[in-house]
VEXNU-606432 format. One record per residue (C-alpha): residue number from 1; residue in three letters; z, x, y. Coordinates in Angstrom, 3 decimals. Layout:
BEGIN
PAKOL:NUM:ALA:Z:X:Y
...
//
This chain:
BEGIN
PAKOL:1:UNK:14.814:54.553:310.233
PAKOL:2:UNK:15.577:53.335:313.641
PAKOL:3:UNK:14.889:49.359:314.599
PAKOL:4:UNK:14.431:47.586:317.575
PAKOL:5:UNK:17.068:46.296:319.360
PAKOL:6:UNK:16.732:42.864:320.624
PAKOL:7:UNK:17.312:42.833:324.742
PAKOL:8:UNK:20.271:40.844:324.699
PAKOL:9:UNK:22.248:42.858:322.667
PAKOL:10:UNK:21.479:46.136:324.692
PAKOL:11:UNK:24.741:47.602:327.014
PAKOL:12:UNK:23.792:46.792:330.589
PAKOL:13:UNK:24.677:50.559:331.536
PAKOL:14:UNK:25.709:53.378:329.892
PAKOL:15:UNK:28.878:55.369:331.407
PAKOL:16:UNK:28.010:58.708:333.159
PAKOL:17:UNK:31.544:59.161:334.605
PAKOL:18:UNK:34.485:60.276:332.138
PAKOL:19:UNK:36.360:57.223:333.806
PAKOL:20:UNK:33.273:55.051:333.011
PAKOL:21:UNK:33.875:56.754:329.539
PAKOL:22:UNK:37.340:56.098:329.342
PAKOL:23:UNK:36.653:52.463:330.351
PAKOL:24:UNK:34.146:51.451:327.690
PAKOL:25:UNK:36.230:53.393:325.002
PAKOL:26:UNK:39.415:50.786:325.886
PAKOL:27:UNK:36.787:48.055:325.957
PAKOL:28:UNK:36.068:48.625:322.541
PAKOL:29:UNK:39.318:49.343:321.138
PAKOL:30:UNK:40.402:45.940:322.554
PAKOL:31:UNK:37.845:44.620:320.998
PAKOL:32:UNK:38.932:45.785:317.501
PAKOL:33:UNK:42.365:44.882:318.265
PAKOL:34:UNK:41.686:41.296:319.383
PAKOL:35:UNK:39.347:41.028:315.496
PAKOL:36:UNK:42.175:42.658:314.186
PAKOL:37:UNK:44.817:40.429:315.559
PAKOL:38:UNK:42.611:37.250:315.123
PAKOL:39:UNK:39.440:36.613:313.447
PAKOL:40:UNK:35.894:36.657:315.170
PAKOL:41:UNK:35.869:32.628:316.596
PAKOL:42:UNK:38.380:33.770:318.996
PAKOL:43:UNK:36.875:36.731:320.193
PAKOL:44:UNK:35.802:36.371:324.093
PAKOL:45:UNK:35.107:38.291:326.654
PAKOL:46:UNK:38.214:36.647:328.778
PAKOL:47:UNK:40.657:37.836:325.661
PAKOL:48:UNK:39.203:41.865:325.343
PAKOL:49:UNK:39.261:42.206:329.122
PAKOL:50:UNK:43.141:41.234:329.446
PAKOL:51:UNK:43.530:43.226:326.309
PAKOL:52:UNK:42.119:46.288:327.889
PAKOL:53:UNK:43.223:46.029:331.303
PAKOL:54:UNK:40.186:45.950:332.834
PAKOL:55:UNK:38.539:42.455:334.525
PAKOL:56:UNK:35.942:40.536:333.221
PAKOL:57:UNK:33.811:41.368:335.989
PAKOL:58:UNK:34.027:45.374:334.819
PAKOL:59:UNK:33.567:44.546:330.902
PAKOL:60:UNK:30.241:42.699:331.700
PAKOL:61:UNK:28.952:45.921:333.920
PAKOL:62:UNK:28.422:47.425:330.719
PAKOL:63:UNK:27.954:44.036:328.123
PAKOL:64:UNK:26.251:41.469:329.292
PAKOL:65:UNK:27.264:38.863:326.387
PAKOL:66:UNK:30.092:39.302:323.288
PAKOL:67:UNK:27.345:39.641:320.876
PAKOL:68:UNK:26.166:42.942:322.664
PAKOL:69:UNK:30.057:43.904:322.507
PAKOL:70:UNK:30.810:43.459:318.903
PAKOL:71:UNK:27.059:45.151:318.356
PAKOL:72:UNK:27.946:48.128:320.372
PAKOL:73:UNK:31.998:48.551:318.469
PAKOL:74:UNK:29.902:47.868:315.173
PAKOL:75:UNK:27.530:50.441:316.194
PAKOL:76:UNK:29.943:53.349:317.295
PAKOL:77:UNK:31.773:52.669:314.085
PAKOL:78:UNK:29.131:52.873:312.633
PAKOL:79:UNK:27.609:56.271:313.913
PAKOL:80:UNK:31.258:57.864:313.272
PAKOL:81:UNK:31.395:56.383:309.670
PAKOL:82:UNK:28.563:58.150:308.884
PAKOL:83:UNK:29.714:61.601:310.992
PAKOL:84:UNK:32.297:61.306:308.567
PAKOL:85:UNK:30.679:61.254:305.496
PAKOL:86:UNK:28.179:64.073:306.070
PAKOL:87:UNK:31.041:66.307:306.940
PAKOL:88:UNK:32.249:65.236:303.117
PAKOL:89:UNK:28.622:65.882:301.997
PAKOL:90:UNK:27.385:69.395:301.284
PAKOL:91:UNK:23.129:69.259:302.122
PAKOL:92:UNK:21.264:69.675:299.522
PAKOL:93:UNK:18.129:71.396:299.188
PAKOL:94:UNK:16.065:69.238:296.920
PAKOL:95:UNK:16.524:66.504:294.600
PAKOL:96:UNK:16.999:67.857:291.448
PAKOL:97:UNK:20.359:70.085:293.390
PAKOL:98:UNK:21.513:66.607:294.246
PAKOL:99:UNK:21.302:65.403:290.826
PAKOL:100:UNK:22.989:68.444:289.121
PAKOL:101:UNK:25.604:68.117:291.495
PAKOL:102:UNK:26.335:64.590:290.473
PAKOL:103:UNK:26.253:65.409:287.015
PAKOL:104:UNK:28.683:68.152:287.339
PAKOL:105:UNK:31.093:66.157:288.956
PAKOL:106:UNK:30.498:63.086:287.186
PAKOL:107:UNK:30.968:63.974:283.206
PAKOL:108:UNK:30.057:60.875:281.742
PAKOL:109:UNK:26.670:61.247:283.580
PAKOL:110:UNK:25.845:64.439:282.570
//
């Protein structure tokens, strides 16, 4: 189920260029690096930039606040998280191939 987005936590652009690419991907490792190092009050814009070697002026051609920054790391995490965990998942046909599976592998359900 997809939701709308308010405005201002939308990326200003997205990056077309594998620079561009290589850019925002620093951007948001900074980011998790500076809540990593810290905690989320001292998360700016100002403290991510310097982290990732980039200015201010280049972070906000892609984010136009924090909020749309941390929304955007949370995101990607996010979409790989769950990348992750249908790569662990086998697909199941139906319901009832779901549940036997469970129950297989879970004895004191079964």
């Amino acid at each position: 189920m997809k939701t709308s987005v308010p405005q201002r936590l939308n990326p200003r652009k997205e990056p077309a260029q594998t620079r561009s690419r290589v850019t925002v991907d620093a951007i948001h490792t900074a980011t998790i690096q500076v809540l990593l190092a810290d905690e989320l009050t001292s998360l700016t814009t100002t403290r991510v930039a310097e982290r990732a070697g980039v200015s201010v002026g280049t972070l906000y051609q892609y984010f136009p606040n924090k909020e749309a920054l941390l929304y955007a790391v949370l995101l990607n995490h996010f979409e790989r998280l769950a990348e992750a965990l249908s790569a662990l998942t086998p697909p199941f046909p139906d319901c009832h191939s779901a549940s036997g599976q469970i129950s297989s592998s879970t004895p004191m359900l079964g």
